[in-house]
C-alpha positions as CSV (number, residue, x, y, z in Angstrom):
1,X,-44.1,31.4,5.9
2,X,-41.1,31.1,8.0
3,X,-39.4,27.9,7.9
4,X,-36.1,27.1,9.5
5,X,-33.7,24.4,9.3
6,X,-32.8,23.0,12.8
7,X,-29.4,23.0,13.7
8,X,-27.4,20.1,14.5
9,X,-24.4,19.7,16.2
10,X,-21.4,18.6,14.4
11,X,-21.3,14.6,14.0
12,X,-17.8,12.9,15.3
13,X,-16.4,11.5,12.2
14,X,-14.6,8.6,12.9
15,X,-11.8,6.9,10.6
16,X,-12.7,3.1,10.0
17,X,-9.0,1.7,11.4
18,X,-7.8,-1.4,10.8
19,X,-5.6,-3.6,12.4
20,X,-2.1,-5.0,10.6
21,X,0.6,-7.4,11.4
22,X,4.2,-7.0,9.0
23,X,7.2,-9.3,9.0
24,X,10.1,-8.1,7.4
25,X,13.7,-9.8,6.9
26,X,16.9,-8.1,6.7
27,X,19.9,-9.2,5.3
28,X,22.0,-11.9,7.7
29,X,24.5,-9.7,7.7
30,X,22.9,-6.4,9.2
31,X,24.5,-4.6,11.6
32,X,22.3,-3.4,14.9
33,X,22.8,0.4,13.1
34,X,20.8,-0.9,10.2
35,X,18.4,-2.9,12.0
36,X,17.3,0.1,13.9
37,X,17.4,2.6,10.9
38,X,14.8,0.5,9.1
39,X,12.5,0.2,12.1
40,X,12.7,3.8,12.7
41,X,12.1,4.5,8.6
42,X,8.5,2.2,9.6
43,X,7.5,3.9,12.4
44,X,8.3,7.3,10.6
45,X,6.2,6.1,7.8
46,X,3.1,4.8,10.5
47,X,3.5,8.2,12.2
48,X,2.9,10.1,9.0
49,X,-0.4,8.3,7.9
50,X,-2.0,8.6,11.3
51,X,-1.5,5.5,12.9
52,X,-0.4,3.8,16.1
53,X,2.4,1.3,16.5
54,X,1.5,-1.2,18.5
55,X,4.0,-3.4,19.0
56,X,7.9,-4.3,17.8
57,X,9.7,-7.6,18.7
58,X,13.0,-8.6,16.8
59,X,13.2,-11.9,16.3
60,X,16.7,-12.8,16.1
61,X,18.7,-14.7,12.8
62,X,16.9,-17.2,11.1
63,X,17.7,-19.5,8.4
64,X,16.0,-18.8,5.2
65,X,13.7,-21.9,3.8
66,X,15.6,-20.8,0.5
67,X,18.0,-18.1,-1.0
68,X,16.4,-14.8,-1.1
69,X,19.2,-12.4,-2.9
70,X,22.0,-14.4,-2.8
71,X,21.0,-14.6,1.5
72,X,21.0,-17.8,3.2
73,X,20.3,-16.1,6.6
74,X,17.8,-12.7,7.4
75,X,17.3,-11.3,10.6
76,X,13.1,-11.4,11.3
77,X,11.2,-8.7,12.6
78,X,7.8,-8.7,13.4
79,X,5.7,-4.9,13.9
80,X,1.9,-5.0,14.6
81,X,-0.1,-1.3,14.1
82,X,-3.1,0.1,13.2
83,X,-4.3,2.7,11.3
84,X,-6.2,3.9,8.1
85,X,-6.1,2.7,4.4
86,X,-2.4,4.5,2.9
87,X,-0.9,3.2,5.9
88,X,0.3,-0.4,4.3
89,X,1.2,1.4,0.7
90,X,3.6,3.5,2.6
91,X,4.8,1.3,5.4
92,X,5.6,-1.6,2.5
93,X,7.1,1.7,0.2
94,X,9.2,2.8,2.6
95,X,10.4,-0.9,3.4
96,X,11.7,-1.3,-0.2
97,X,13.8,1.2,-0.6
98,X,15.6,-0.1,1.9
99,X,18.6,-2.0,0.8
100,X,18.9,-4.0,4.4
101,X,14.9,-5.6,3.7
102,X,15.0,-8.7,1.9
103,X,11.8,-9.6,2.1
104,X,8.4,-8.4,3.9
105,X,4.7,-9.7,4.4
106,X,1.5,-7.8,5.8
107,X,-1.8,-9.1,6.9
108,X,-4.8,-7.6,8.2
109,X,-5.8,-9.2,11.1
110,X,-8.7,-6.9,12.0
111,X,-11.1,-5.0,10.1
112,X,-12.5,-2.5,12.6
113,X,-10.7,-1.2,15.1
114,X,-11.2,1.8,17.0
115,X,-7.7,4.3,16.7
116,X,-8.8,6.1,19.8
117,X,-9.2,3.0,22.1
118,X,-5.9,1.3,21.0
119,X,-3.2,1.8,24.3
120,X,0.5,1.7,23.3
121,X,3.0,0.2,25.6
122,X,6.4,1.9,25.2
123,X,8.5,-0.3,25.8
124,X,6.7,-3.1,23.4
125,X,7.5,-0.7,20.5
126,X,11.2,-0.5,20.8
127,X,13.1,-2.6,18.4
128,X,14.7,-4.4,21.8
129,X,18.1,-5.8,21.6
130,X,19.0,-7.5,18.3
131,X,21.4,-9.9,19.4
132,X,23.3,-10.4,16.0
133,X,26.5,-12.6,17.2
134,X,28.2,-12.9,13.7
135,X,28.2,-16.6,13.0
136,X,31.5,-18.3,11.0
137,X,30.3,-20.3,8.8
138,X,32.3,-23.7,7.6
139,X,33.3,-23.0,4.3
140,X,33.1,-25.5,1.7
141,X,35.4,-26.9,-0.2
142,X,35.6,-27.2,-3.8
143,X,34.7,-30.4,-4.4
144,X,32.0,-30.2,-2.7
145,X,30.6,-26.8,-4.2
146,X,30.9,-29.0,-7.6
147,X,28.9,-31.9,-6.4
148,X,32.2,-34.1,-6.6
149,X,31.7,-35.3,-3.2
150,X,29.6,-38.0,-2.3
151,X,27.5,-36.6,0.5
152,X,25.3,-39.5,1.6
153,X,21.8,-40.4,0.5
154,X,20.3,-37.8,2.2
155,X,22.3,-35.1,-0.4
156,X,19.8,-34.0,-3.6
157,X,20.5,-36.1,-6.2
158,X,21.4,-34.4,-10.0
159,X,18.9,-35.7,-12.2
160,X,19.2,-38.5,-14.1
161,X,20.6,-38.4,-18.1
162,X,17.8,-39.0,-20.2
163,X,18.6,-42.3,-22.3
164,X,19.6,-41.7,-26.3
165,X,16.1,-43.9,-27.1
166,X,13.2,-42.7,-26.3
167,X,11.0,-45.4,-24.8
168,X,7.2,-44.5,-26.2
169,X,8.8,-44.9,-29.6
170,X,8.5,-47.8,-31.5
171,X,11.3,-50.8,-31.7
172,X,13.0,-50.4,-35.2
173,X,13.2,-53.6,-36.8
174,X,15.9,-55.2,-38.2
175,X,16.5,-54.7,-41.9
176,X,16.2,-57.9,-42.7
177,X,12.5,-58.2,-41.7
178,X,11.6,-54.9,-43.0
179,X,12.5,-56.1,-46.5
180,X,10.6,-59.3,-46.0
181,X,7.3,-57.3,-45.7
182,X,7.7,-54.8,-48.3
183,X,7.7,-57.7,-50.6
184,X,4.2,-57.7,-52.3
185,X,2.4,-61.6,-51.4
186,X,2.9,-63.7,-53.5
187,X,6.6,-63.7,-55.1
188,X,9.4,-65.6,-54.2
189,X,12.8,-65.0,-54.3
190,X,14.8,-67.5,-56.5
């Protein structure tokens, strides 16, 4: 008995891509060198795992919603790409080893994407022009670094001391009336 195996051509694997969105924010004072270096370290890094670059846009100086690092200001920079699973790990690796990155965010925005069907515009995947005017800021004065000056009511307020007695406690009484109860009933003083 003769019994064969059909052949069967070779099935197209495809890689399950996926579609990602990262936000990262260099120091305020970065130069346009830096800026660039950085952006080219991430598309290095989305090269390397097999994935497209979509899209770049430098978003310009910002004022941070709090000290990050000592930085009141961070440059903003927004890169959209797809690609395979390793691609985050190493974009978000090679992001913090970068002294410039003060902080960065990813999200997936979608879950299937097809690498082969994704169409790159060049010139949306240039860092642009990072205009990076260096901005004086008003230096404050002493006083007011030490909260010595009044700055209005809309200024944070230092909290308030805490009073020396502590208001769930009970009153003490006076002495007097304290002895007056400890006396057992029933005896008088002469």
């Amino acid at each position: 008995m003769n019994v064969s195996t059909p052949v069967t051509a070779p099935v197209a694997h495809r890689v399950r891509s996926r579609e990602y969105e990262t936000i990262y924010v260099l120091r305020g004072d970065v130069d346009v060198d830096s800026a660039e270096k950085v952006q080219a370290r991430v598309a290095d890094a989305i090269e390397r795992e097999h994935g497209k670059l979509v899209k770049v846009e430098a978003w310009g100086r910002r004022k941070l919603a709090y000290p990050v690092r000592k930085q009141r200001k961070g440059v903003y920079v927004y890169v959209k790409y797809v690609g395979g699973g390793g691609l985050v790990a190493e974009v978000e690796r090679g992001l913090k080893l970068q002294e410039a990155v003060v902080k960065y965010m990813t999200v997936q925005t979608n879950d299937e994407v097809d690498l082969e069907l994704v169409t790159v515009d060049p010139e949306e995947v240039k860092l642009g022009k990072l205009d990076l005017p260096t901005e004086a800021e008003p230096e404050e004065s002493r006083e007011k670094q030490l909260g010595l000056v009044d700055l209005g009511p809309e200024a944070p307020r230092a909290p308030r001391p805490v009073d020396e007695v502590d208001e769930f406690a009970e009153e003490a009484e006076p002495a007097e009336d304290a002895a007056e109860k400890a006396k057992p009933e029933g005896t008088e003083e002469v």
